[in-house]
C-alpha positions as CSV (number, residue, x, y, z in Angstrom):
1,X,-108.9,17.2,105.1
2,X,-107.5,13.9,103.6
3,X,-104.7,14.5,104.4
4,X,-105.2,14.6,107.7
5,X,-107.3,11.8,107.8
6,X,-104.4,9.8,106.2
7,X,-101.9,10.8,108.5
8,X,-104.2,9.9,111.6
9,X,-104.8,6.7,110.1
10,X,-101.0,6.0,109.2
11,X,-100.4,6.8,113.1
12,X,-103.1,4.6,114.3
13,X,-102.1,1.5,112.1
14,X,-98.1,2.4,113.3
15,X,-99.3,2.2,116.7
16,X,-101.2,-1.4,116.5
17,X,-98.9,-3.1,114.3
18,X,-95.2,-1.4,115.0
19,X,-94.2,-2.1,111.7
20,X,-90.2,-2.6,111.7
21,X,-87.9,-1.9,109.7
22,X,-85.2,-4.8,107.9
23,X,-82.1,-4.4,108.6
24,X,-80.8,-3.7,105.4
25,X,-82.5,-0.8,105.3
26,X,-82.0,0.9,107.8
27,X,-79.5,3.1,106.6
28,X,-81.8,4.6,103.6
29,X,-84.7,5.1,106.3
30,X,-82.9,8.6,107.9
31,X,-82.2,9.6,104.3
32,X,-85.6,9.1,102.7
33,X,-87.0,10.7,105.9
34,X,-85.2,13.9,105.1
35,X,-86.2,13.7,101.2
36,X,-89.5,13.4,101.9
37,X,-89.5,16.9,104.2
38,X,-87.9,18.5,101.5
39,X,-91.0,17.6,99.3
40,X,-93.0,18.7,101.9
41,X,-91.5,22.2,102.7
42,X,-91.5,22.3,99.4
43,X,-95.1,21.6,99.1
44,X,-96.1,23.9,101.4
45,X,-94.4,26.8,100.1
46,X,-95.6,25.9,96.8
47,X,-99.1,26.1,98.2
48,X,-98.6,29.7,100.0
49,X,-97.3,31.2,96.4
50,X,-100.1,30.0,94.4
51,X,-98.2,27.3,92.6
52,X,-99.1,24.1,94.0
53,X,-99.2,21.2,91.3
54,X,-100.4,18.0,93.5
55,X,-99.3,15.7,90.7
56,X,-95.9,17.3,91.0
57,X,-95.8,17.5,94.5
58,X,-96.6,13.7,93.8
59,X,-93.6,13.2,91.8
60,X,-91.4,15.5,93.5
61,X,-92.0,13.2,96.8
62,X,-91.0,9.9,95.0
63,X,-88.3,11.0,93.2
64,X,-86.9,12.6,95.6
65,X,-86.9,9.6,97.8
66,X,-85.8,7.4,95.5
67,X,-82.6,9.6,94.2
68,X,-81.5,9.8,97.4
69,X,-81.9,6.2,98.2
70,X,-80.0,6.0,95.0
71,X,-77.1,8.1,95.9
72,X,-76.7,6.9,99.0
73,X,-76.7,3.3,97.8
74,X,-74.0,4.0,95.0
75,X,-71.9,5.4,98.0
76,X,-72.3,2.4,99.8
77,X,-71.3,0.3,96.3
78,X,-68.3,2.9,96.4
79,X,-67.3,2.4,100.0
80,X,-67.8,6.1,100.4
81,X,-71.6,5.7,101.7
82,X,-71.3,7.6,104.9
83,X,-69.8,10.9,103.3
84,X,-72.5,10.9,100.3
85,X,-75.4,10.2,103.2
86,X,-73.3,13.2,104.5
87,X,-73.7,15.1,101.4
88,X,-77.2,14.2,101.1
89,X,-78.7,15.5,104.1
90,X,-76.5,18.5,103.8
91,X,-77.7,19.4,100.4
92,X,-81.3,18.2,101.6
93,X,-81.2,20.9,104.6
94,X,-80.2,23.3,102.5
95,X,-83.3,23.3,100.3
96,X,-85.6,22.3,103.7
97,X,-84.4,25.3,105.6
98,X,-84.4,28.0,102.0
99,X,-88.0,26.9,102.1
100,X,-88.4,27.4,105.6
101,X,-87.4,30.7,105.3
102,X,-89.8,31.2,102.3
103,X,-92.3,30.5,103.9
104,X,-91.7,32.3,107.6
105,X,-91.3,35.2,105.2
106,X,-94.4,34.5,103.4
107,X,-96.4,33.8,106.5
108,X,-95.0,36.7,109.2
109,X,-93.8,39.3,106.3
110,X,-90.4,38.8,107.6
């Protein structure tokens, strides 16, 4: 239920004050967008097998933000930043649709 909560109030408060985002960081945003559904889909299959740990679901969410950030940011250091934002999201999907299927399997017994 707070979660919920939170995520009408995050949508309310993105509504009145369209927050923007600088310039510099744009090119992290699409990255730590897909990070953070991994730790989600992750999340939520934890939850369905009995295994959910909200302080590593915690964790999991930052870090997984962060260290893609990260790699993304060495590429861009490297002047190979579009193929490891690339890699990234591949390796990203991979894990968000291998949970997916976990839990469509878990949820439809298929």
């Amino acid at each position: 239920m707070i979660a919920v909560l939170a995520l009408i109030a995050g949508v309310v408060l993105g509504i009145v004050f369209h927050p923007t985002v600088p310039l510099a960081l744009q090119p992290y945003l699409p990255i730590a967008v897909v990070a953070a559904l991994d730790a989600v889909f992750g999340g939520v299959r934890a939850k369905l097998d009995g295994i959910f740990d909200d302080k590593q679901f915690v964790v999991s969410f930052i870090s997984n933000v962060l260290v893609a950030g990260i790699i993304v940011y060495l590429g861009d250091q490297l002047g190979v930043g579009g193929q490891l934002s690339i890699g990234v999201v591949v390796v990203l999907g991979v894990r968000i649709f291998g949970n997916v299927a976990a839990i469509r399997r878990h949820l439809f017994r298929a």
